[in-house]
KOLTORNU-901927 format. One line per 3 residues: their letters; for each residue x, z, y of C-alpha. Coordinates in steps of 0.5 Angstrom, whole numbers, plus 2048, in hexadecimal, padded with zeros to 3 digits. Each point is the difference from the previous one (the first is absolute). Layout:
A) X/Z/Y; ... $
This chain:
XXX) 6D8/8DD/777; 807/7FD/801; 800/7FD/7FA $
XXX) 7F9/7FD/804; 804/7FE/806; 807/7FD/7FF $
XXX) 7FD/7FA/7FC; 7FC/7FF/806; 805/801/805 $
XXX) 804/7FB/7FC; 7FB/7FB/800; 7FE/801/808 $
XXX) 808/7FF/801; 800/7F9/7FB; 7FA/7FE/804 $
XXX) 804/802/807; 805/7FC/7FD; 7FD/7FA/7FF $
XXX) 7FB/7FF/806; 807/802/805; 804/7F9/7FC $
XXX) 7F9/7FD/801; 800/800/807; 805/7FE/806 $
XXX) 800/800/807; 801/7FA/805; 803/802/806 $
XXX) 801/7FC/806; 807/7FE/801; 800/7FD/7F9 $
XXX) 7FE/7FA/7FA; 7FD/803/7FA; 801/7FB/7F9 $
XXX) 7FC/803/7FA; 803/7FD/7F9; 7FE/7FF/7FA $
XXX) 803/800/7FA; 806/7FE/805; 7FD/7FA/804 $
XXX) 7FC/801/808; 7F9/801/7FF; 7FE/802/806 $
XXX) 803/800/807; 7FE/805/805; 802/800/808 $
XXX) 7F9/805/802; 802/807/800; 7FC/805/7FC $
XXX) 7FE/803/7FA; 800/7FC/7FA; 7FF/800/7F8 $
XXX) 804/7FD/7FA; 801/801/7F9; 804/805/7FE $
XXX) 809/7FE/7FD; 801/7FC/7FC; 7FA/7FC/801 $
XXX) 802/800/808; 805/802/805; 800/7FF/807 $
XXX) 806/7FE/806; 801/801/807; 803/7FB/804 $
XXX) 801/801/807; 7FC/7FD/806; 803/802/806 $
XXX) 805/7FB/803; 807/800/7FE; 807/800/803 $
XXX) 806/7FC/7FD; 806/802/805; 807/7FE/7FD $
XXX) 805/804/803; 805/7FC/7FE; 800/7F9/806 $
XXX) 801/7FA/7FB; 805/7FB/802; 7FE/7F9/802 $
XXX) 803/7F9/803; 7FD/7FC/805; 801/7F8/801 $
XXX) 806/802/805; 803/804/7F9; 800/806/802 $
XXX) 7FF/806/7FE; 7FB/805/802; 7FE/807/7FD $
XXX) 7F8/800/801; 7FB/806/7FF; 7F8/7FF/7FE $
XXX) 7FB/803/7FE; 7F9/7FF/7FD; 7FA/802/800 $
XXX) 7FB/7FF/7FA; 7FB/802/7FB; 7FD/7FF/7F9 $
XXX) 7FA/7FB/802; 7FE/7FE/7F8; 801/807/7FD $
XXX) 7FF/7FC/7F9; 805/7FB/801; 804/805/803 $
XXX) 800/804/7FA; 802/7FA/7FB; 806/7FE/804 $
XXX) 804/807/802; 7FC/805/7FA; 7FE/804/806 $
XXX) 808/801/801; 800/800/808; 808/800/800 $
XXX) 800/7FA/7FC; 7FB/7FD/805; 804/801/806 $
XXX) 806/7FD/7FC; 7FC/7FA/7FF; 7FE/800/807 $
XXX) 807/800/803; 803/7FB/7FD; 7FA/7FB/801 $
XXX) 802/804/808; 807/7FE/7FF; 7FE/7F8/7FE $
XXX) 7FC/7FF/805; 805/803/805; 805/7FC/7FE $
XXX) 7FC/7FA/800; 7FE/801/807; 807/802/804 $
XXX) 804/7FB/7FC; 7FE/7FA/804; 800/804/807 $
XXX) 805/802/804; 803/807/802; 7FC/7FF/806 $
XXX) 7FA/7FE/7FE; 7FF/806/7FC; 803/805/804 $
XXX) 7FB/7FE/807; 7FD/7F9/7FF; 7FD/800/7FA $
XXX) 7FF/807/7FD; 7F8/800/800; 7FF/7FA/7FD $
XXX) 805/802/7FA; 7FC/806/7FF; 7FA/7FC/7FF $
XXX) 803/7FB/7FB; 803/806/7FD; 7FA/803/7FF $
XXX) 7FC/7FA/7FE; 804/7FE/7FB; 7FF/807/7FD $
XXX) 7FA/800/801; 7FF/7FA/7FC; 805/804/7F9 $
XXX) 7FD/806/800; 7F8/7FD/800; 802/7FE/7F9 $
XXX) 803/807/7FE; 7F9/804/804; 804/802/805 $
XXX) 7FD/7FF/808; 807/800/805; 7FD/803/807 $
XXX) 807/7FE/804; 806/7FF/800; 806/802/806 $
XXX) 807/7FF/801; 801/807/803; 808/7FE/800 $
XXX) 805/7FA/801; 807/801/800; 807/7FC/800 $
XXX) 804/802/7FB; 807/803/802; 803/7FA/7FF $
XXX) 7FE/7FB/804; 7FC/804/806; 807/801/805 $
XXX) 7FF/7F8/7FF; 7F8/7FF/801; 802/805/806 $
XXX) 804/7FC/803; 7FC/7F9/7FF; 7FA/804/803 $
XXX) 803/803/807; 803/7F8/800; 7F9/7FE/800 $
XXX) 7FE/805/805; 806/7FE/805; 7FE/7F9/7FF $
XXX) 7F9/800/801; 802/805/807; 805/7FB/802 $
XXX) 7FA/7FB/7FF; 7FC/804/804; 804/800/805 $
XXX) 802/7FA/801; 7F8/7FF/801; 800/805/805 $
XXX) 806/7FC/804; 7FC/7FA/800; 7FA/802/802 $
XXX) 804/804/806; 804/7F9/802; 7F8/7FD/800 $
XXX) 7FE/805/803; 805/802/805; 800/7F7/801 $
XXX) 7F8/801/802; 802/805/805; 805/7FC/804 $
XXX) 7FD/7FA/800; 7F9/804/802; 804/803/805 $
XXX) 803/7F9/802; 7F9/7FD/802; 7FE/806/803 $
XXX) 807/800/805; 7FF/7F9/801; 7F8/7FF/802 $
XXX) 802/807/805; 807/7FC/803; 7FB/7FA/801 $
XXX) 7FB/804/803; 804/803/806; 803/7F9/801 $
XXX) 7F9/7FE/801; 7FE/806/804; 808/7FF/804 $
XXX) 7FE/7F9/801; 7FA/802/803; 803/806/804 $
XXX) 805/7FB/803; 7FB/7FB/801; 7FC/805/804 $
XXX) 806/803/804; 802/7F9/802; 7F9/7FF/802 $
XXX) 800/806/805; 807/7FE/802; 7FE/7F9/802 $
XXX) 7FB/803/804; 803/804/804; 805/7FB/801 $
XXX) 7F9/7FB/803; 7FE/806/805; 807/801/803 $
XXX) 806/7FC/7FE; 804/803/805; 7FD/807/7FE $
XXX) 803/7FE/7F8; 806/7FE/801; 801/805/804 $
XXX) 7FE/805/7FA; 803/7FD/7FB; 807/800/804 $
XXX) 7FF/808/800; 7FF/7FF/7F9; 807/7FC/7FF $
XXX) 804/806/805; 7FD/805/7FC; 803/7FD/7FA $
XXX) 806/7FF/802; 802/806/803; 7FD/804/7FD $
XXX) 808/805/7FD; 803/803/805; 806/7FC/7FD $
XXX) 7FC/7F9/7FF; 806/7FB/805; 7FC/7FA/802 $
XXX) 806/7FA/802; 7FC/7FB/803; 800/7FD/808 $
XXX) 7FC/804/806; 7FD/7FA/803; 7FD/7FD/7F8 $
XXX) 7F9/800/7FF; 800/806/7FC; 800/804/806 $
XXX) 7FB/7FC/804; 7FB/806/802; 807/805/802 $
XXX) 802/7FC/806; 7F9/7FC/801; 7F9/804/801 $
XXX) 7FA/7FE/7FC; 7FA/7FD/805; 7FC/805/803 $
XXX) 806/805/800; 801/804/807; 806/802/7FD $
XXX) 806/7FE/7FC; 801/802/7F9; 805/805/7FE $
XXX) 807/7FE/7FD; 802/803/7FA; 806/803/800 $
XXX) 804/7FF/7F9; 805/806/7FE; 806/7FE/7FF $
XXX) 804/7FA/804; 7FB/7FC/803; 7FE/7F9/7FE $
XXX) 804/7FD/806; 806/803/7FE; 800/7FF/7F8 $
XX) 7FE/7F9/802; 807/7FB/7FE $
């Protein structure tokens, strides 16, 4: 009976053998390249479960279908217009677009991939920065110079089977050498550009403050010019009143008026009014108005009277 069933276990293990070589998964992070004899007969990208003819005859490599990520640690030293140096950090985002041509070029060797693609990176960088300024790949110009990058890669790598997603600047440095300097001429760039702003500030203060007065000028002006009119007119009115209360009793008025000029006059206890008694000034002292029953009180200055300090 053992006799029997080692030869059958031997033949169901070769058959085993033979239908696992005959068989291979595709998963879905990866490529499947079916060789023959050492040449691609089949590229497959679907995932499952597929049949091929046993070694020798066909043998299968995977090759990876996820996106990719080439980060150089170390920064690559690159000149710009001005000659100066900057160390400058990218990466790279791709992939393996055409799994056949991919193959052909690299031999599925990922690392010999990634080495080609830096250097094409390390061109293509260096094409870029060279004609720039060092601030315009540090502020002005940093999207558009990861936009050539990438197009200009995307165009070389396409030839090789490989599809560049992105590409990023994540770091631009000054080398020691050179960035007290560039330092230096950034915060002179920044001081003149603040003293250009102030300079404006100034003279649109000196405008402004100019508009101002010369508003405040009219507006004084036509207000000085209105209470003239308004004292004109005031005085013209009171010269009416005057002339008609003058019309009605001339007597009466001069007489007012009169009081108006004693009451001026003395008006301070300390006021010494040097001028003869019998003048016309003090008419209504020693003469009584028409129609008075009674003379008019004499005021009586203090001091030495009139008469006596009279020469």
């Amino acid at each position: 009976m053992n006799r029997i069933l080692m030869p059958l276990a031997i033949v169901a293990s070769i058959l085993l053998v033979i239908a696992v070589s005959c068989t291979f998964i595709v998963r879905e992070r990866e490529y499947a390249l079916v060789f023959a004899l050492g040449e691609v007969r089949e590229v497959i990208d679907e995932p499952g479960l597929y049949f091929k003819l046993p070694p020798p005859f066909q043998n299968v490599v995977y090759l990876d279908k996820r996106l990719l990520t080439i980060d150089d640690s170390e920064a690559e030293r690159i000149q710009t217009a001005e000659k100066k140096n900057l160390l400058i950090d990218a990466y790279v985002k791709w992939r393996i677009a055409d799994p056949r041509l991919y193959y052909v070029t690299f031999g599925g060797n990922e690392a010999g991939a990634q080495a080609r693609l830096q250097a094409v990176i390390r061109d293509a960088l260096n094409a870029s920065v060279n004609r720039r300024t060092v601030n315009d790949v540090t502020s002005k110009e940093r999207d558009v110079i990861m936009t050539e990058i990438r197009d200009n890669v995307a165009k070389l790598a396409g030839s090789v089977g490989v599809d560049v997603v992105d590409v990023r600047l994540k770091r631009i440095d000054f080398v020691p050498e050179i960035s007290e300097s560039v330092y230096r001429r950034m915060e002179a760039e920044r001081k003149r550009v603040a003293n250009e702003q102030r300079s404006i500030g100034a003279a649109e203060g000196e405008r402004i403050r100019a508009n101002a007065e010369r508003q405040r000028d009219e507006i004084v002006a036509e207000a000085y010019a209105k209470a003239q009119a308004l004292m004109g007119e005031g005085d013209a009115e009171a010269s009416q009143v005057f002339a008609e209360a003058y019309q009605r009793d001339e007597e009466f008025y001069r007489f007012y008026r009169s009081l108006e000029a004693y009451r001026a006059s003395f008006k301070d206890r300390n006021d010494i009014l040097v001028v003869s008694p019998d003048s016309d000034f003090f008419r209504y002292f020693n003469d009584m108005p028409n129609g008075m029953t009674s003379p008019v009180p004499r005021p009586v200055p203090p001091g030495p009277s009139p008469a006596s300090a009279a020469p």
